[in-house]
N, CA, C and O of each residue as an XYZ file, in Angstrom:
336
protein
N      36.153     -5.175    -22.584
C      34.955     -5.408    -21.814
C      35.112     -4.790    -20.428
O      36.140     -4.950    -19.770
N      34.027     -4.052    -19.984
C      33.948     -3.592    -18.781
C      33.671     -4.391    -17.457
O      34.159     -4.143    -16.354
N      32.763     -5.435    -17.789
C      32.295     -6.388    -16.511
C      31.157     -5.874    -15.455
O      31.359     -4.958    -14.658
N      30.253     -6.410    -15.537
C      29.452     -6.095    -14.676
C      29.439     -4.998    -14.061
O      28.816     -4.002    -14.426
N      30.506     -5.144    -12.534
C      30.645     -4.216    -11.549
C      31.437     -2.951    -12.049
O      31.637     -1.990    -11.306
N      31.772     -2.994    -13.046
C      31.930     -1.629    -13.595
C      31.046     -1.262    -14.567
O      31.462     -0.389    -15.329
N      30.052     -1.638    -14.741
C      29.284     -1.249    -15.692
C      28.309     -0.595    -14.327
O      28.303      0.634    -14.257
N      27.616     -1.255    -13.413
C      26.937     -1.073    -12.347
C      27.682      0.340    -11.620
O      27.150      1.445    -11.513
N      28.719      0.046    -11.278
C      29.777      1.486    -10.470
C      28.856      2.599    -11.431
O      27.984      3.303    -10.920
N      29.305      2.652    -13.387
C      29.051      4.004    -13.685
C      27.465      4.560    -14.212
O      27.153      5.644    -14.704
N      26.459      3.114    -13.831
C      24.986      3.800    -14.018
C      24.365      3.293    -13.050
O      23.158      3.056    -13.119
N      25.139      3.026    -11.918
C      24.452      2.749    -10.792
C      23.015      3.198    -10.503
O      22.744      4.382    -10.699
N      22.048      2.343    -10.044
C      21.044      3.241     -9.238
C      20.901      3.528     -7.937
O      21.311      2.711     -7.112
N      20.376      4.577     -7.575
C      20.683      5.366     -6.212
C      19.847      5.255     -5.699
O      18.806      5.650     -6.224
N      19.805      4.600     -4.262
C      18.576      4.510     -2.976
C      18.263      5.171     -2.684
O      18.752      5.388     -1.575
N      17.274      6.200     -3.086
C      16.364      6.785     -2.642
C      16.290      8.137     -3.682
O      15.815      9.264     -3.540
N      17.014      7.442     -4.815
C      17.070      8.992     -5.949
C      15.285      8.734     -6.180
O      14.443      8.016     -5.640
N      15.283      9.600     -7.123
C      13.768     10.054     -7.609
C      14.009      9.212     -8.830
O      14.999      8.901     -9.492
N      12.158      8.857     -8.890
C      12.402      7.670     -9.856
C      12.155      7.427    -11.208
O      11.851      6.413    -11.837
N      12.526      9.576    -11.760
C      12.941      9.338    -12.723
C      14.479      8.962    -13.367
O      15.039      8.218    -14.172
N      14.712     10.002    -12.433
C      16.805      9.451    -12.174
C      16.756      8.138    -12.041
O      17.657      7.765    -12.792
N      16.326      7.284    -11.611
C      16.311      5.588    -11.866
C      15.980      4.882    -12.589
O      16.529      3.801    -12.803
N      14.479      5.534    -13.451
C      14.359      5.330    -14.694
C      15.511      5.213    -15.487
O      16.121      4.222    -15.888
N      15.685      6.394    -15.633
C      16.906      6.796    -17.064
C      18.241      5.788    -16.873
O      18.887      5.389    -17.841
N      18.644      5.343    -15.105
C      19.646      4.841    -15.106
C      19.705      3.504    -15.476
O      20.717      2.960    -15.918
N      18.232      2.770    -15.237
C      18.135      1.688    -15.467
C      18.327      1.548    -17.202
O      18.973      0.640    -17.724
N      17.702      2.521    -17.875
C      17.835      2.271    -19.226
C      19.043      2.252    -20.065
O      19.191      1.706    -21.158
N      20.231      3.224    -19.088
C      21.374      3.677    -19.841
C      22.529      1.872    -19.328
O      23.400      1.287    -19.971
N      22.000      1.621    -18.130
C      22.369      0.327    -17.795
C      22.365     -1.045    -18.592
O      23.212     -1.936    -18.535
N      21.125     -0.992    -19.402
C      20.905     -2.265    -20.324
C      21.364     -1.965    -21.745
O      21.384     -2.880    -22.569
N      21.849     -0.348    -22.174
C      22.528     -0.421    -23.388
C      24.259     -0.923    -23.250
O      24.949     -1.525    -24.072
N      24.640     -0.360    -21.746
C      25.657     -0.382    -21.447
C      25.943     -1.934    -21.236
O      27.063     -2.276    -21.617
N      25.164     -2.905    -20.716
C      25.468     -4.333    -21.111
C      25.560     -4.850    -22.200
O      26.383     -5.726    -22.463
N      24.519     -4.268    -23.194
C      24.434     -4.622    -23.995
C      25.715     -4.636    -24.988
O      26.099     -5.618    -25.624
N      26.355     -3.211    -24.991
C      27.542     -2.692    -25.636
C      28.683     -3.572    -25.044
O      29.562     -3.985    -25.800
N      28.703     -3.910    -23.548
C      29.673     -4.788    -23.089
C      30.282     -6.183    -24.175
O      31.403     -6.366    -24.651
N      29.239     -6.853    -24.268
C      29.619     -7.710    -25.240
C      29.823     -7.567    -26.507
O      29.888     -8.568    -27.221
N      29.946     -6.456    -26.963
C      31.397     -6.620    -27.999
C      32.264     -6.548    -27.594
O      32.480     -6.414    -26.389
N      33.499     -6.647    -28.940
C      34.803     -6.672    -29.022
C      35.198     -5.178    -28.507
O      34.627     -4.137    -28.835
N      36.411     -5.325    -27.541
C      36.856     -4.228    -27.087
C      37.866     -3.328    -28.304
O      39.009     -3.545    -28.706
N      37.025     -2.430    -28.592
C      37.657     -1.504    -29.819
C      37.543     -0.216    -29.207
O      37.108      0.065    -28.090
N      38.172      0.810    -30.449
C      37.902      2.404    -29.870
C      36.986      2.801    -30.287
O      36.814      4.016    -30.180
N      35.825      1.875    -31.047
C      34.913      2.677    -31.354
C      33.539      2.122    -30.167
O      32.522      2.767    -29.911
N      33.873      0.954    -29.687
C      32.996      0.592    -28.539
C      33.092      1.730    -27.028
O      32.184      2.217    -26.354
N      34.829      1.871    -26.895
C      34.882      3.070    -25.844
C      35.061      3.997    -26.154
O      35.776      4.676    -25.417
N      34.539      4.621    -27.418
C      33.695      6.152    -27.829
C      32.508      6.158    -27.169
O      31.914      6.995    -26.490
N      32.233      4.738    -27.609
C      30.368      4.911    -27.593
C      30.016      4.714    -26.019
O      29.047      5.209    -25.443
N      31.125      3.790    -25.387
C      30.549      4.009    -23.768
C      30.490      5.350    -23.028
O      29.611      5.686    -22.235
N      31.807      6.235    -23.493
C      32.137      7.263    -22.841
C      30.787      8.260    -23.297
O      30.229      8.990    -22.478
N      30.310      8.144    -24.942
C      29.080      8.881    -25.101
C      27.968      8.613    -24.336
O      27.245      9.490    -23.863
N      27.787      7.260    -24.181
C      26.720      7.205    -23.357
C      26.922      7.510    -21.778
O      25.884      7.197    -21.195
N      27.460      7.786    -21.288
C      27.982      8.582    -20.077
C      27.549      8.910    -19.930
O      26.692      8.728    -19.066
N      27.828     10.445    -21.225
C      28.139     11.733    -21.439
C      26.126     12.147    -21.686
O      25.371     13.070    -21.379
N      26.015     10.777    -22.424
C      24.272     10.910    -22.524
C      23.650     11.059    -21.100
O      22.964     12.003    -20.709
N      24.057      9.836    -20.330
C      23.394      9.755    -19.200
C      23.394     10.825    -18.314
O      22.370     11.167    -17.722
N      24.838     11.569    -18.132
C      24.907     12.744    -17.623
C      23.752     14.041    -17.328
O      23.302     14.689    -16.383
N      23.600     13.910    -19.047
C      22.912     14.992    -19.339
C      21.553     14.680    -19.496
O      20.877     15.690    -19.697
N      21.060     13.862    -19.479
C      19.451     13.484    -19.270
C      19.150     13.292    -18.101
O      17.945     13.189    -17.870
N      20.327     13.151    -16.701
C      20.010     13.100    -15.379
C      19.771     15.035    -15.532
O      18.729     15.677    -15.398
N      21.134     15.513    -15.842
C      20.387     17.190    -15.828
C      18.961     17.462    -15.968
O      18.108     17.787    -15.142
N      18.918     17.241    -17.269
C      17.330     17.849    -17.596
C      16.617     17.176    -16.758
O      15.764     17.952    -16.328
N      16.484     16.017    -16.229
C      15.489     15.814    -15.537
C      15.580     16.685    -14.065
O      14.507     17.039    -13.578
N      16.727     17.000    -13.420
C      17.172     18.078    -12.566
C      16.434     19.067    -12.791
O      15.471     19.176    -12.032
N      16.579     19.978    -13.733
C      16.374     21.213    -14.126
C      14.571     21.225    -14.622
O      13.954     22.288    -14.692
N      13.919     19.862    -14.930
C      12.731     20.497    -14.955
C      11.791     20.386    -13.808
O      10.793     21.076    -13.598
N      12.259     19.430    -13.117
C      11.722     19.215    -11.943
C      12.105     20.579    -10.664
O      11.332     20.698     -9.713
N      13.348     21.528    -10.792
C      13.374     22.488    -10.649
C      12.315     23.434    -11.145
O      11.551     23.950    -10.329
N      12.228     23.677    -12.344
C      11.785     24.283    -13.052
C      10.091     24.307    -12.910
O       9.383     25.288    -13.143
N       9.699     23.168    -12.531
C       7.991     23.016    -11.864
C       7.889     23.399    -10.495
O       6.906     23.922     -9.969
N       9.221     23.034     -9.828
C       9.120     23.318     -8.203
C       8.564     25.432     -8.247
O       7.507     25.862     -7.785
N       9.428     26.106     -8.781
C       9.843     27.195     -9.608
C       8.604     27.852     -9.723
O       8.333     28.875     -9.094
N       7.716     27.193    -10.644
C       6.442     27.846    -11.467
C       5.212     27.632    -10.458
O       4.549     28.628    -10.168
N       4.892     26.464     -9.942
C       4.764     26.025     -8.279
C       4.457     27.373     -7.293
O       3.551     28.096     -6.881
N       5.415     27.222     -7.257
C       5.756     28.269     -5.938
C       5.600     29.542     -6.608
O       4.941     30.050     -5.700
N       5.688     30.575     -7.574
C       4.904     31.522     -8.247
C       3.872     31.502     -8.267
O       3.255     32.421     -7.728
N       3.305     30.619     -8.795
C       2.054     30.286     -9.194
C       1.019     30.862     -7.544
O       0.105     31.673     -7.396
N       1.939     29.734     -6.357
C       0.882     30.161     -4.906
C       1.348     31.610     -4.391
O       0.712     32.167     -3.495
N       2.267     32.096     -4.873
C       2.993     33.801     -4.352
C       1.638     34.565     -5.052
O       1.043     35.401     -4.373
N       1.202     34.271     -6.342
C       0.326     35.091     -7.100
C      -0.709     34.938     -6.748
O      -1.410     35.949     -6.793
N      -1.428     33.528     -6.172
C      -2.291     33.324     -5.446
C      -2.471     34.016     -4.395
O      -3.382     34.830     -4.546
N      -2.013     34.036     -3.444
C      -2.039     34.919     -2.648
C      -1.624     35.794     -2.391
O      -1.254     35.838     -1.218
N      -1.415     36.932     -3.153
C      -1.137     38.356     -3.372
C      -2.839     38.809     -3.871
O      -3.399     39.903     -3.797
N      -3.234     37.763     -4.280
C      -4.700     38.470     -5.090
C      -5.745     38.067     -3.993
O      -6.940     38.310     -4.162
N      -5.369     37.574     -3.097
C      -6.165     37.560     -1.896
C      -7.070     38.739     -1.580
O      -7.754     38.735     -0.556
């Protein structure tokens, strides 16, 4: 078992992140309790370290598309006003 404050340490939510990054953390947070109460096996700390490894990477994509609109955004008004 991990305990609370280490469960909190690795899906913490962040003051003043964007609130989809808080979304996702809050969600990866209540599987991660949830998983807490089982029996401490290696197949329980597979599955924490996967969900990490999940959380990791769904904080990316949400990175990268919110990039990715900032991106198309800002093209979008360059083309705008070029046709001025």
């Amino acid at each position: 078992m991990l305990g609370d404050a280490e469960i909190l340490s690795r899906f913490m939510l962040v003051e003043g992140g964007h609130d989809d990054h808080n979304t996702i953390r809050g969600m990866f947070t209540k599987v991660a309790f949830h998983l807490d109460k089982l029996e401490n096996t290696r197949e329980l700390s597979l599955a924490l370290t996967a969900l990490e490894e999940a959380h990791m990477w769904a904080n990316r994509a949400i990175a990268v598309d919110r990039r990715n609109k900032r991106l198309m955004e800002r093209e979008l008004r360059e083309k705008m006003e070029s046709e001025k």
